[in-house]
Wavefront OBJ file of the C-alpha trace (Angstrom):
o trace
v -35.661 -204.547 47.000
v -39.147 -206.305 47.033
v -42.548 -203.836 46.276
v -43.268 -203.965 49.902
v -39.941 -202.630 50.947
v -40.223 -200.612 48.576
v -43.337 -199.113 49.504
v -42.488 -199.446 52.876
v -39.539 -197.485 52.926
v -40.832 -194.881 50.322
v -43.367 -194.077 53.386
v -40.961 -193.729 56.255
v -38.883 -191.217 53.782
v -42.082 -189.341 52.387
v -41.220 -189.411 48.725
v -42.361 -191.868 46.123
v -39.674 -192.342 43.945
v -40.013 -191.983 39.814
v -36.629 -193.498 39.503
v -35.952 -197.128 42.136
v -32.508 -196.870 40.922
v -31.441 -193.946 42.508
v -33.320 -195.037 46.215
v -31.467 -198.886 45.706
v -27.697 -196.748 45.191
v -28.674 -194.366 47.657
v -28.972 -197.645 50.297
v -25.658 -199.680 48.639
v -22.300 -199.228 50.217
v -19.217 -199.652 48.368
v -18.677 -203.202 50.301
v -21.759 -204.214 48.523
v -20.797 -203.270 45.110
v -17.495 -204.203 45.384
v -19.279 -207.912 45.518
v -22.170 -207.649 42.888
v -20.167 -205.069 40.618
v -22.648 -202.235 40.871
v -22.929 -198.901 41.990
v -22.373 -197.679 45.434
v -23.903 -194.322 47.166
v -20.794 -192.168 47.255
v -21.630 -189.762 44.785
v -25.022 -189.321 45.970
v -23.444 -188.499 49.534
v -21.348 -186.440 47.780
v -24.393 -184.737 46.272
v -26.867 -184.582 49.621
v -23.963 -183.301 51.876
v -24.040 -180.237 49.569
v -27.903 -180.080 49.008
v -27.732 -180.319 53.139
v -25.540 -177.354 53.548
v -27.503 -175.134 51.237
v -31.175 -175.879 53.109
v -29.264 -175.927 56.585
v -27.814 -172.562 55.920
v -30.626 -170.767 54.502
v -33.276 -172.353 57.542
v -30.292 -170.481 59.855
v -30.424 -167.495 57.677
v -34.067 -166.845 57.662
v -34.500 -168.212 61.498
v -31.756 -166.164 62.834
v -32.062 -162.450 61.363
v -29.663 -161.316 64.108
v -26.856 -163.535 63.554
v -23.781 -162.441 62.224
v -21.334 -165.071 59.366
v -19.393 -166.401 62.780
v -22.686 -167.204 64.518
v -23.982 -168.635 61.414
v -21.172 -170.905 60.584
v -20.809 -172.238 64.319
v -25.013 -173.168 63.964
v -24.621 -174.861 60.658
v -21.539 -177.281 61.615
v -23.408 -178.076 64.882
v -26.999 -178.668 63.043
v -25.033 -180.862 59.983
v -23.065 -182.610 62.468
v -22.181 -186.358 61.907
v -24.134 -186.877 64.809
v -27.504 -185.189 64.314
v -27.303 -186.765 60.138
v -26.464 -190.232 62.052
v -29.507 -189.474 64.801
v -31.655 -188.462 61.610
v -30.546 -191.798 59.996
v -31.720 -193.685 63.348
v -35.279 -192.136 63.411
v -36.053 -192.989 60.168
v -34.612 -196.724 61.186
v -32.705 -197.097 57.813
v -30.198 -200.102 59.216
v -32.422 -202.941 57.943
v -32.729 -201.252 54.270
v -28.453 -201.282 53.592
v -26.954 -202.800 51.175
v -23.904 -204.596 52.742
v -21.219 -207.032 51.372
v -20.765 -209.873 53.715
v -17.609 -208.301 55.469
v -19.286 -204.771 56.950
v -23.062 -207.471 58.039
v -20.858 -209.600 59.872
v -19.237 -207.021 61.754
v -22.342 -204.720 62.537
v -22.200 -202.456 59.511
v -26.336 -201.882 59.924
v -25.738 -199.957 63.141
v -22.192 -198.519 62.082
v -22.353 -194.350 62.442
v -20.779 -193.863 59.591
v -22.461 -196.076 57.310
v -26.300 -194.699 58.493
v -25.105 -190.968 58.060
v -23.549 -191.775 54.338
v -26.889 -193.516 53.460
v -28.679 -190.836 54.523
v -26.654 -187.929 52.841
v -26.995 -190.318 49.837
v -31.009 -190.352 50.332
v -30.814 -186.863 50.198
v -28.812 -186.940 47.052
v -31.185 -189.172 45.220
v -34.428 -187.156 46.552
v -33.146 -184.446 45.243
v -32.055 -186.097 41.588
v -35.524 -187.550 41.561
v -38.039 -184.715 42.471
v -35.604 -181.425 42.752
v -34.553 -179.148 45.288
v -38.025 -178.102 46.510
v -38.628 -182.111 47.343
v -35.116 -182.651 49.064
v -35.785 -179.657 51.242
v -38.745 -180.683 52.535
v -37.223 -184.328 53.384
v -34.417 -182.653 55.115
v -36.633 -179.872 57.403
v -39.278 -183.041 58.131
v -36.463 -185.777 58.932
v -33.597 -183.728 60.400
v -33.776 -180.182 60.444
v -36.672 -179.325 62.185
v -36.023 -182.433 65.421
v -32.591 -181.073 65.914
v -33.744 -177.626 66.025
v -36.609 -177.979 68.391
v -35.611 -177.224 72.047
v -32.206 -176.604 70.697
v -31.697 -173.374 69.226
v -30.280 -171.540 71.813
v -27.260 -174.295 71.768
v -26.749 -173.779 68.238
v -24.739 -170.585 69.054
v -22.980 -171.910 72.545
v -19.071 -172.559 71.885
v -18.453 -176.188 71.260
v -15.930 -176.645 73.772
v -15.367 -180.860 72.964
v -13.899 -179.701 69.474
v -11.917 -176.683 71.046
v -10.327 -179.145 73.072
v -9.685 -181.509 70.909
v -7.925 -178.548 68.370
v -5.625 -177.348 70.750
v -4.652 -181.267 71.517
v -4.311 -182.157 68.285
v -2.055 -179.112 67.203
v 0.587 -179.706 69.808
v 0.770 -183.514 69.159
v -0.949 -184.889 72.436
v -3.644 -187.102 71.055
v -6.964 -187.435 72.256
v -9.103 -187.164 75.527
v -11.732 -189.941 76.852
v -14.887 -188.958 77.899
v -16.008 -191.469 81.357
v -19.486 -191.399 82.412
v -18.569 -191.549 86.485
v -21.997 -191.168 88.259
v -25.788 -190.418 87.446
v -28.441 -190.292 89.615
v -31.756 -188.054 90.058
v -35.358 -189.768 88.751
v -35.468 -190.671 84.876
v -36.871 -187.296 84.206
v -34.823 -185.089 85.850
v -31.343 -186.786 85.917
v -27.847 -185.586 86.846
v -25.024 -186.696 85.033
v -21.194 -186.378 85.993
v -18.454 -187.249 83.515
v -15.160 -187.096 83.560
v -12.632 -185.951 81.214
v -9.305 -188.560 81.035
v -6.234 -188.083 79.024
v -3.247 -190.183 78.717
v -4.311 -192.158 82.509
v -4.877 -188.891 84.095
v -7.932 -187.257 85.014
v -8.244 -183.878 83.752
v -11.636 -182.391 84.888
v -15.217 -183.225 85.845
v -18.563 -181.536 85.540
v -22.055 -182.642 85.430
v -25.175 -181.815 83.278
v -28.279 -182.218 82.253
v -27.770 -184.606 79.861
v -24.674 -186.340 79.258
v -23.729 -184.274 76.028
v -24.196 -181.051 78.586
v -21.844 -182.770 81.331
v -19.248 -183.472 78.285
v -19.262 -179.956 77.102
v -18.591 -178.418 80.476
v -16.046 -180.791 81.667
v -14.075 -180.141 78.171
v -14.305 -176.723 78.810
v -13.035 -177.010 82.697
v -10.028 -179.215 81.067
v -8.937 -176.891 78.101
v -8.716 -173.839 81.194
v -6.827 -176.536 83.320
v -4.364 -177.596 79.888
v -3.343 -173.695 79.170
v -3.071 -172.618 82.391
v -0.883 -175.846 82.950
v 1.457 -174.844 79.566
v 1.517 -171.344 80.573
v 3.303 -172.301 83.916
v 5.342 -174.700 82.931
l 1 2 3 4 5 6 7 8 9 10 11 12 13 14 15 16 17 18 19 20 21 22 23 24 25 26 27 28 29 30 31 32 33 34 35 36 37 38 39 40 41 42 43 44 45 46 47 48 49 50 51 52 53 54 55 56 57 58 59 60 61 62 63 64 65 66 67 68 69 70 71 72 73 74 75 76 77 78 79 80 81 82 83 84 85 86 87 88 89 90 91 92 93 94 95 96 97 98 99 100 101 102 103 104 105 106 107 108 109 110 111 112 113 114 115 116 117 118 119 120 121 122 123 124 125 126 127 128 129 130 131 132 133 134 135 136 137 138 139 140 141 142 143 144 145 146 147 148 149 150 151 152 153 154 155 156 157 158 159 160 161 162 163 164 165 166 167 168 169 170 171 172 173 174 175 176 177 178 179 180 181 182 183 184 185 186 187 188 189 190 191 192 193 194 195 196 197 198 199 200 201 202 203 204 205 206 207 208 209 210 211 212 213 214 215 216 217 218 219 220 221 222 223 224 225 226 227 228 229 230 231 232 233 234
């Protein structure tokens, strides 16, 4: 990493680090070491995922008074998601600043989900080696908490009905759904959005939203009703 990535980096994150070392693993993936021999960032992950759940859990805690351990536990796996870390990872652009091996760049590794949400667990990791709690916290509430908590918190608490349906598939053997976007329409700021919810060439349910995420949600819900009412009669 050159001094202006470096530096240039070091600003998008807000934290100069005492240690490069620990910033340069945070950003390697094991495809990467595997061809120069290094170290890659899956301890660090390892490490931020938990320094994640502690600040996550005691924001919840001391923004939610009235919430009881269930409430609490349904906010924190929605707010740590793989998809708010990986949203996190995409606002502070952090694709161009992986280290890949040759396999994972050619097939698209920079804009892989996975990838951007380890690297960022693994930035959390190495803030936190580097500067302490106090300085990990603060990266976490700036970069991730506090955008997926603004204009959000009621949903925090509303039943994810996507995984629900997805448990009760997966426990009786019956494999996944797909999720079709069928129809939007409405001006850009004020859209409609119907989805569909598709399993096995048949088309379970259908519901629109808001957003696309809101559509999802209620369709899932409309198809788990439609699956047990289905079992129960048959």
């Amino acid at each position: 990493m050159t001094e202006e990535e470096r530096a240039e980096l070091e600003a998008i994150l807000g934290h100069r680090f005492e240690h490069l070392e620990r910033l340069e693993r945070a950003l390697t993936h094991r495809s990467h070491r595997q061809d120069s021999g290094g170290t890659d960032n899956e301890r660090l992950e390892f490490l931020g995922d938990r320094v994640l759940g502690l600040v996550a859990s005691e924001q919840l805690v001391d923004l939610f008074p009235q919430w009881d351990a269930g409430k609490l536990s349904k906010g924190l796996a929605r707010l740590v998601s793989a998809s708010s870390i990986h949203a996190a990872a995409r606002r502070l652009r952090l694709g161009p600043y992986l280290r890949l091996g040759p396999g994972e760049e050619k097939t698209g590794g920079r804009e892989k989900k996975r990838l951007l949400a380890d690297a960022y667990e693994a930035i959390v990791g190495a803030i936190y080696l580097d500067a302490g709690l106090a300085a990990a916290a603060a990266f976490l509430r700036r970069s991730l908490l506090d955008p997926a908590l603004e204009g959000e918190v009621e949903g925090l608490e509303r039943p994810d009905h996507k995984s629900a349906l997805q448990e009760w598939l997966q426990e009786r053997g019956l494999g996944i759904v797909e999720y079709r976007l069928h129809n939007s329409s409405g001006p850009e700021h004020q859209k409609t959005f119907e989805v569909e919810v598709w399993h096995k060439g048949r088309r379970l349910s259908a519901s629109e939203g808001r957003s696309k995420k809101e559509a999802e949600q209620a369709a899932a819900r409309l198809a788990l009703g439609i699956l047990e009412e289905n079992r129960g009669t048959a």
